[in-house]
C-alpha positions as CSV (number, residue, x, y, z in Angstrom):
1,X,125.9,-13.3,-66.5
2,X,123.0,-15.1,-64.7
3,X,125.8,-16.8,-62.1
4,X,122.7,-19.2,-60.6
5,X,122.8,-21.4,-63.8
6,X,126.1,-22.8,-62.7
7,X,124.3,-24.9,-60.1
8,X,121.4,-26.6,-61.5
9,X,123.1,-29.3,-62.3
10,X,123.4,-29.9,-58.5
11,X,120.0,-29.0,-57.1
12,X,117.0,-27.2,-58.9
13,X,115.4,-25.9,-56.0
14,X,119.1,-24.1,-55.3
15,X,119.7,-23.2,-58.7
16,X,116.3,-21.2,-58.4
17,X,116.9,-19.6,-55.0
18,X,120.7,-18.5,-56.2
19,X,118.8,-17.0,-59.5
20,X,116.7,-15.4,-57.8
21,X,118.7,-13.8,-55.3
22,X,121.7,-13.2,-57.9
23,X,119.2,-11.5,-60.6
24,X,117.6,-9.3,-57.6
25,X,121.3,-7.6,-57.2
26,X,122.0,-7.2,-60.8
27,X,118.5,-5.3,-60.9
28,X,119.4,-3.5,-57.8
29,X,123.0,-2.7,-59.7
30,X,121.5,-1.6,-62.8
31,X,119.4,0.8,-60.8
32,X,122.3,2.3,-59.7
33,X,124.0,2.6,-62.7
34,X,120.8,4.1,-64.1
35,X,120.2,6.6,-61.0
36,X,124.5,7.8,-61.6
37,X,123.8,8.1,-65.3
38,X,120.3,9.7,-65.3
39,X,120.4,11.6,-68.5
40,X,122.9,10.2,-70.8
41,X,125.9,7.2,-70.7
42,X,127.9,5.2,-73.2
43,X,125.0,3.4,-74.6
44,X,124.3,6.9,-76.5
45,X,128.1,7.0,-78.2
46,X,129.9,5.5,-80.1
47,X,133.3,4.1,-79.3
48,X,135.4,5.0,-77.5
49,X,133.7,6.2,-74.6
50,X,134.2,6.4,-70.9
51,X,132.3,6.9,-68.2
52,X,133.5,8.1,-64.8
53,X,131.9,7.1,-61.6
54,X,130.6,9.7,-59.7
55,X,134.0,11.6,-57.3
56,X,136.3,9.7,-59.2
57,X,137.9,12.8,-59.4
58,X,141.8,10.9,-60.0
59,X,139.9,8.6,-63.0
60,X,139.0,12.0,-64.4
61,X,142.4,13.4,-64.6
62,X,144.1,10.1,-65.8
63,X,141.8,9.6,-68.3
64,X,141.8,13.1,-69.8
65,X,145.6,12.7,-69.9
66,X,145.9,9.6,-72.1
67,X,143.4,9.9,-74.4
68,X,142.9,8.8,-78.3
69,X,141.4,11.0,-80.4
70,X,137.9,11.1,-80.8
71,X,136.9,10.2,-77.6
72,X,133.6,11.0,-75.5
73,X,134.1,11.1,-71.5
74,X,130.8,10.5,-69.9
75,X,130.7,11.9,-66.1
76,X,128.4,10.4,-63.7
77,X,125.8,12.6,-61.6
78,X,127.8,14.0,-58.8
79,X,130.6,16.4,-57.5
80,X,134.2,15.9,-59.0
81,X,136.7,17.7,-56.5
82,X,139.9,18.6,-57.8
83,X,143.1,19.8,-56.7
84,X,144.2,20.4,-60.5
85,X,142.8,21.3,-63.9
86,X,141.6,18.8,-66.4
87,X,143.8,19.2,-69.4
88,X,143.0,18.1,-72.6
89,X,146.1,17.6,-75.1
90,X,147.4,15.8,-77.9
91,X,143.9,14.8,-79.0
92,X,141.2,15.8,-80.9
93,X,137.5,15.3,-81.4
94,X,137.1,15.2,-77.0
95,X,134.0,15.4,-75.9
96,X,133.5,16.2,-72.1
97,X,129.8,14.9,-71.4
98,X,127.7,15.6,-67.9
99,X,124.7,14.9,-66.5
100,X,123.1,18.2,-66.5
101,X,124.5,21.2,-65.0
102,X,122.5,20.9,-61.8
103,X,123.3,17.2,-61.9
104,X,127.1,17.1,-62.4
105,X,129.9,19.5,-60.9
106,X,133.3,19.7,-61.4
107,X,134.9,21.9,-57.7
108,X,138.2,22.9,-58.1
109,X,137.5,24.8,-54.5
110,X,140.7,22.8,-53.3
111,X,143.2,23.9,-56.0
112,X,146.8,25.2,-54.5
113,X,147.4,27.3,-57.3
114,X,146.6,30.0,-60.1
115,X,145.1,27.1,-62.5
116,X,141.7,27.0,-65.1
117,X,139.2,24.9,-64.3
118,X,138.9,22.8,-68.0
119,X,142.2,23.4,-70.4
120,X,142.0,22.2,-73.6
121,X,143.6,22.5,-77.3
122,X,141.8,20.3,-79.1
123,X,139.7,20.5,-82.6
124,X,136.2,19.6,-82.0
125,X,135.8,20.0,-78.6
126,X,132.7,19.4,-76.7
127,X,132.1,20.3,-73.5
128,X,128.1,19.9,-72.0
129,X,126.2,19.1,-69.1
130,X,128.1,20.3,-66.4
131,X,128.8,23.2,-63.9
132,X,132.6,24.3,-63.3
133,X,132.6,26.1,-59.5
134,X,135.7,27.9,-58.3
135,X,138.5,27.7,-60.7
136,X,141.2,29.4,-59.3
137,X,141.9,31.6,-63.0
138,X,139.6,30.5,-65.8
139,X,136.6,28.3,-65.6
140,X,137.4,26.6,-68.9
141,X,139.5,27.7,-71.2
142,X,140.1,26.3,-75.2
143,X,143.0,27.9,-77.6
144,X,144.3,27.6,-80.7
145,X,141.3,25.0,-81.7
146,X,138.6,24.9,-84.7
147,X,135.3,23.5,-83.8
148,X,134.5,24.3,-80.0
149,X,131.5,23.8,-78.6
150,X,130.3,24.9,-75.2
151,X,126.8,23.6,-74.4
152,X,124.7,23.7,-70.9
153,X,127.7,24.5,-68.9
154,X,127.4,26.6,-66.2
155,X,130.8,28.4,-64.8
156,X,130.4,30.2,-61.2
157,X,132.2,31.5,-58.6
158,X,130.6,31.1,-54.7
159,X,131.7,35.1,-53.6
160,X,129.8,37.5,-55.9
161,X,132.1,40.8,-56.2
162,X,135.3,39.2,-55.2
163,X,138.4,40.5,-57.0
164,X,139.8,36.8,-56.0
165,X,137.3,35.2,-58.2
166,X,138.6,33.8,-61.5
167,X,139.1,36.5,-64.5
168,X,136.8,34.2,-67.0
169,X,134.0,31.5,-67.1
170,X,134.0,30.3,-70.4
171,X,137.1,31.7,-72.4
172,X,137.5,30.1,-76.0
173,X,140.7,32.4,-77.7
174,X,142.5,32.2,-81.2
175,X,140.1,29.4,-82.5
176,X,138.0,29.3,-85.2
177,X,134.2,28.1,-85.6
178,X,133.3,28.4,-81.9
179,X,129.3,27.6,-80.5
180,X,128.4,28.5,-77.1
181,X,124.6,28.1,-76.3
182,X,122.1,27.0,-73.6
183,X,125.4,28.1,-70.9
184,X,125.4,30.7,-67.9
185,X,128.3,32.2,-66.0
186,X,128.3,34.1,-62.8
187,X,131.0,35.9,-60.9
188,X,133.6,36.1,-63.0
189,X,136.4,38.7,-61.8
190,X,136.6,39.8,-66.0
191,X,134.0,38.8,-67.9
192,X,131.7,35.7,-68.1
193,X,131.4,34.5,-71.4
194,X,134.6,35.8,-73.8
195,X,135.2,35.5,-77.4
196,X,138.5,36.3,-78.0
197,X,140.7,36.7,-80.9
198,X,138.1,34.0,-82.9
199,X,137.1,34.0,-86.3
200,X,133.0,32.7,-86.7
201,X,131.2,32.6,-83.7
202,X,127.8,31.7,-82.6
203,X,127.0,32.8,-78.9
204,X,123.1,32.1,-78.6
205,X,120.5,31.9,-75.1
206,X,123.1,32.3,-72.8
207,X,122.6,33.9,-69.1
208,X,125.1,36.1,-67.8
209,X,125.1,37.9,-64.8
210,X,126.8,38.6,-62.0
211,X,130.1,39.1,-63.7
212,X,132.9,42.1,-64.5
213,X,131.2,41.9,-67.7
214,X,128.8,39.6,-69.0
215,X,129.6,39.0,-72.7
216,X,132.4,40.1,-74.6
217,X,133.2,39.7,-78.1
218,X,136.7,40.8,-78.6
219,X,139.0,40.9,-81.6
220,X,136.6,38.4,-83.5
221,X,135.5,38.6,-87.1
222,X,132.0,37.1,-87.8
223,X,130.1,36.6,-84.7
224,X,126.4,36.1,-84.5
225,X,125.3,37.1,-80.8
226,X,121.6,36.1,-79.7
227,X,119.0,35.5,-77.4
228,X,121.6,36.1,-74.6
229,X,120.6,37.6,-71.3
230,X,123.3,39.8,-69.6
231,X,121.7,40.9,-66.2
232,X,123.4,42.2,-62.9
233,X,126.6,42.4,-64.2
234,X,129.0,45.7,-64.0
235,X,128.8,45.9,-67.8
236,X,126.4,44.0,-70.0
237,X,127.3,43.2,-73.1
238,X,130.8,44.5,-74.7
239,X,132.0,44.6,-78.9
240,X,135.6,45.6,-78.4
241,X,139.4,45.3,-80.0
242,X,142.7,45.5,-77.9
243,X,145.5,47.0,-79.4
244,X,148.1,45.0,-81.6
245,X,146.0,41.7,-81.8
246,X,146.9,40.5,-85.0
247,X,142.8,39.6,-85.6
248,X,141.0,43.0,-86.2
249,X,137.1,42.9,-85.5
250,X,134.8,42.8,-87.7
251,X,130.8,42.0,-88.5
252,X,129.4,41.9,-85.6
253,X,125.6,41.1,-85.1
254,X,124.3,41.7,-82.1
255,X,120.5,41.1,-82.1
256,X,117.1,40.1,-79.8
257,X,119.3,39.9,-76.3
258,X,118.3,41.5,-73.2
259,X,120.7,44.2,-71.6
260,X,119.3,44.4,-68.2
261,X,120.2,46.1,-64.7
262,X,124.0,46.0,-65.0
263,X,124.4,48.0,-61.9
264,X,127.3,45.9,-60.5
265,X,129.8,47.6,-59.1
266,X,133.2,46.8,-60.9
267,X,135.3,44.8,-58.5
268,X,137.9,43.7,-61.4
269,X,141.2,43.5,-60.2
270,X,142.9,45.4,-63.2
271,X,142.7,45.1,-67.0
272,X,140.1,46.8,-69.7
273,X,136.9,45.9,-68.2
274,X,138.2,47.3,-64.9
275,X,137.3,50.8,-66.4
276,X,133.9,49.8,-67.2
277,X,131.9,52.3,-65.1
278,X,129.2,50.4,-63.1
279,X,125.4,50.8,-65.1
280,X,126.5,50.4,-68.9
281,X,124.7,48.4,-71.0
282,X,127.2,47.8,-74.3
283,X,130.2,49.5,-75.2
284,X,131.1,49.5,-78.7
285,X,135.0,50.3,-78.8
286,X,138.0,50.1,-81.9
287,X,135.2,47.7,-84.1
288,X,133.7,48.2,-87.3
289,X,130.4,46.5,-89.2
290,X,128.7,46.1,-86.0
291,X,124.7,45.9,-86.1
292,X,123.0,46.5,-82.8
293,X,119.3,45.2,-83.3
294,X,116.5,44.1,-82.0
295,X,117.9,43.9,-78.5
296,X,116.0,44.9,-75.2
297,X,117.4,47.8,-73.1
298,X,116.4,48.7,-69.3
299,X,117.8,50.0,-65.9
300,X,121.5,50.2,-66.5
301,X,122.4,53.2,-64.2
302,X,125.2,55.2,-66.4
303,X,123.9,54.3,-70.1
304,X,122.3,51.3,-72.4
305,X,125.0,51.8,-75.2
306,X,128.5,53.7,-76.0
307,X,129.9,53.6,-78.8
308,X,133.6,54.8,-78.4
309,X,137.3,55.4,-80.2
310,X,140.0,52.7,-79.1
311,X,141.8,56.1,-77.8
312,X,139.6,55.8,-74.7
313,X,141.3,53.0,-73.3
314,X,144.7,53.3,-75.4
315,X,145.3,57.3,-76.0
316,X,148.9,56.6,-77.9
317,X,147.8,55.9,-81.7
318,X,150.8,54.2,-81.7
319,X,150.1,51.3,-79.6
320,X,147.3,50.0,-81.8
321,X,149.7,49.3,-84.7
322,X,150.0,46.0,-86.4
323,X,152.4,45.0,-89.2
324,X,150.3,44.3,-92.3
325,X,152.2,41.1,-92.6
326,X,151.1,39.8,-89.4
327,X,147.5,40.3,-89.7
328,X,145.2,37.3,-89.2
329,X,141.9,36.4,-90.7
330,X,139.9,38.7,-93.2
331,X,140.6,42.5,-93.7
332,X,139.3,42.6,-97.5
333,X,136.5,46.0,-97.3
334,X,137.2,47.1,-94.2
335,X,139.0,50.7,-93.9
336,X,141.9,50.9,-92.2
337,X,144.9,53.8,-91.4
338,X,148.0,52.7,-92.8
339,X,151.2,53.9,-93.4
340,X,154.7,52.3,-93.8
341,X,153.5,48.8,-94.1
342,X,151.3,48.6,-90.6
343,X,148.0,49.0,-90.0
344,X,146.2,51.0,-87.1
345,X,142.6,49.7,-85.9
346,X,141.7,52.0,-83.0
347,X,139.0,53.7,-85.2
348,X,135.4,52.9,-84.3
349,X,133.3,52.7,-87.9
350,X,130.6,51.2,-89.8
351,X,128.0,50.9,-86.7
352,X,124.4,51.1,-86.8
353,X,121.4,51.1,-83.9
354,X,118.3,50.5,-85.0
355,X,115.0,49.0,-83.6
356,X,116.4,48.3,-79.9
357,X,114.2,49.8,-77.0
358,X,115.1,51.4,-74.0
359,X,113.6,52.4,-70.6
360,X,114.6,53.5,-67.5
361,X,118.7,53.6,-67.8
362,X,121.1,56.7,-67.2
363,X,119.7,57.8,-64.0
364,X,122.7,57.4,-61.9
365,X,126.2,57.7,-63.9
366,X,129.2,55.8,-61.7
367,X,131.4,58.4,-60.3
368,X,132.9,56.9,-58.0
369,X,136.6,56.0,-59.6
370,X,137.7,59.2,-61.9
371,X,141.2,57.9,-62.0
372,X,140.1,54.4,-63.5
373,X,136.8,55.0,-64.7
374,X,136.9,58.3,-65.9
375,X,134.0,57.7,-68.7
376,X,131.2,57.0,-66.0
377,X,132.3,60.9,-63.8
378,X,132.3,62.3,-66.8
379,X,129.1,61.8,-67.8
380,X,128.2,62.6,-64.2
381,X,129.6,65.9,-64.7
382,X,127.6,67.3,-68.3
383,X,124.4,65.5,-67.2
384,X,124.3,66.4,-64.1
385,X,120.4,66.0,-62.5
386,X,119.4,64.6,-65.9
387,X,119.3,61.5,-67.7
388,X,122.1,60.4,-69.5
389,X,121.0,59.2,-73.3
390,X,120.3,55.8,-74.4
391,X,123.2,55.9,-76.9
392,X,126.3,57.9,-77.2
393,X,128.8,58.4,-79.5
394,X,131.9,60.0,-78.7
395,X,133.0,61.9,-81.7
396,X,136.5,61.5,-81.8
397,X,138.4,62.0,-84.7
398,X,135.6,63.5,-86.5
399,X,136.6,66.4,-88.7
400,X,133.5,68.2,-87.5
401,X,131.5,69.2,-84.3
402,X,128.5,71.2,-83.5
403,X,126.9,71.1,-80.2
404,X,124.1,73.5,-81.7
405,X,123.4,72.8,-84.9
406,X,123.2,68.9,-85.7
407,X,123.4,69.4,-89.9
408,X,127.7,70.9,-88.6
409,X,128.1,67.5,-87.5
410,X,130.2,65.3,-89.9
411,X,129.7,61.7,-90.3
412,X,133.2,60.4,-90.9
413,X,133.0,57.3,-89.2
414,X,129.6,56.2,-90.3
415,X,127.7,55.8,-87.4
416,X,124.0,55.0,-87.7
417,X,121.0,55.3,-85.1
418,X,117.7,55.4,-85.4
419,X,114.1,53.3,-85.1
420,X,115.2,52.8,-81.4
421,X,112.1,52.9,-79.1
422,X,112.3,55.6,-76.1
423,X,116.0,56.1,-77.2
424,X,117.8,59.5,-77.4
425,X,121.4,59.8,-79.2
426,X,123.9,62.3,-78.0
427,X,127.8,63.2,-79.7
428,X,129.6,64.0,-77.0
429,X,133.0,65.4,-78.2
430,X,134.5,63.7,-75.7
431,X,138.0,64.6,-77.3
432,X,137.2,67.8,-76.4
433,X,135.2,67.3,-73.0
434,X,138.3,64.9,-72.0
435,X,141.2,67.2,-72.4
């Protein structure tokens, strides 16, 4: 509203001056709504949207806690700090808009207690545009949704190597249909980016580094896993089930990401990855109808790829049991143990390497932790003064093993490598090796 038309009927030359003056400060005012709201604002949704002024940090939390479904919250360009996670419940369709993530920040630096960053259960969830800095556990975390999206979020952590660090950046578990692209995560105690316990998934040109482990893809059945960059973290890039997840893992693609100078040491307080010798590339571990392609390999210290028995981590068979009634998602083709109405899905099978390259990895095998990482000193041990190869296999559970004659070797578990430039392959009979 022009507010200088309410006097010409008293004096024109007035009426101009006040228009004048009054339209200068709307311009001035739009300018600033147009410098807070540089890349996007409500004008580009549709109803109902919010936007939230830039350190509004208590609009933020009110307004995530009575929402209606299908709304998109629009953050201004600036710092949010918060004392407490922003928790998205009871509403689907929430979209969690920024400016850019190195235009909008969400600091959770001042939170009292053992709380995620973003918490959400909510179908068709959209978080974008944004960085998430110091959430006490998980940078954002989404269960038990369908239709998550992560886009151009970046999740970090200010102390590189600190076991005090949140366990996860992005964390999206027992959902379906999950996107993450165009995001990076740094730091994390556990692992940056984690798929877990999710049926379809597309993780696409990500960055990752810095982290426990970069990616993981873990008890999750169709998951298509490209142009990623996993760089500087303890391990790179990590295919793996835990025992008795209802979800068993399955079809796997893994293709054109670069595995790169994962030399990190491991400074995860406890869990799996903390037995991640420092140097590995990928671990492939209790998974089957993985494809390793296409993907670039260089300068990871112990070894680009492993591809390893659930027995590693779990030695008791009968931890990884599940009842057959209580499995989740799609088992049809795959072969499974079973006896007495459970299934077991430690077994590693179905896995083929081919066309990756490699260059300049397994020249320094961690040894420094036999008790927790006992994979990494015992490499150390049969390599000694020479280079560990690209790709290992462990053999376990295969019927037969001969360190002399390849053609003795059997092939129960159908592993496949080959076409992989500057790689070797080695069996290890680590079942042996490891008693």
């Amino acid at each position: 509203m022009r507010r200088g038309l309410l006097f010409c009927g008293l004096l024109l030359a007035a009426c101009d001056t006040s228009d004048s003056e009054d339209t200068d400060s709307e311009d001035n005012n739009q300018e600033e709504v147009e410098t807070d709201y540089p890349t996007t604002s409500c004008v580009d949704y549709d109803d109902p949207c919010v936007e939230i002024a830039a350190g509004d940090s208590q609009g933020l939390l009110e307004t995530a806690n009575l929402l209606e479904a299908n709304t998109t919250i629009v953050l201004a360009e600036g710092t949010y700090a918060l004392d407490n996670q922003v928790t998205f419940r009871d509403a689907d369709g929430v979209s969690l808009i920024g400016q850019g993530m190195d235009l909008t920040t969400l600091d959770f630096s001042a939170q009292p207690v053992q709380t995620n960053g973003v918490d959400a259960i909510s179908d068709g969830f959209l978080l974008e545009g944004l960085t998430i800095l110091n959430a006490k556990k998980d940078g954002v975390r989404v269960e038990d949704s369908e239709g998550i999206t992560f886009r151009a979020v970046r999740v970090t952590w200010t102390d590189p190597e600190s076991p005090e660090n949140g366990a996860y950046g992005l964390y999206p578990v027992s959902s379906t249909d999950v996107l993450i692209e165009d995001c990076e995560a740094f730091n994390a105690a556990d692992a940056g980016i984690y798929v877990g316990q999710v049926q379809r998934t597309v993780v696409r040109n990500n960055l990752a580094s810095g982290n426990v482990a970069g990616i993981e893809i873990e008890n999750t059945q169709y998951a298509d896993v490209y142009g990623n960059t996993a760089t500087n973290n303890t391990g790179g890039l990590l295919i793996f089930d835990l025992p008795g997840n209802p979800i068993i893992g399955r079809d796997v693609w893994v293709h054109d990401n670069t595995v790169t100078d994962n030399n990190t040491p491991n400074f995860a307080p406890s869990g799996v990855v903390s037995t991640i010798p420092a140097g590995t590339g990928t671990v492939i571990l209790a998974s089957r109808r993985v494809v390793l392609e296409d993907n670039t390999y260089a300068n990871n210290n112990t070894s680009d790829i492993a591809i390893l028995s659930g027995l590693i981590v779990e030695g008791d068979a009968q931890q990884w049991v599940i009842p057959e009634n209580e499995l989740v998602g799609d088992v049809d083709g795959l072969t499974l143990d079973s006896a007495d109405g459970v299934v077991f899905n430690f077994r590693t099978r179905n896995i083929v390497l081919a066309n990756n390259s490699h260059a300049n990895s397994g020249t320094e095998p961690d040894v420094n932790d036999l008790n927790k990482r006992e994979l990494g000193f015992l490499l150390g041990a049969v390599y000694k003064d020479v280079d560990v190869d690209s790709v290992l296999y462990d053999a376990i559970d295969e019927s037969s093993f001969d360190a002399a004659d390849p053609s003795a070797n059997s092939n129960d578990h159908h592993i496949c490598v080959g076409s992989n430039t500057n790689g070797t392959f080695a069996s290890l009979d680590l079942e042996t090796v490891g008693a």
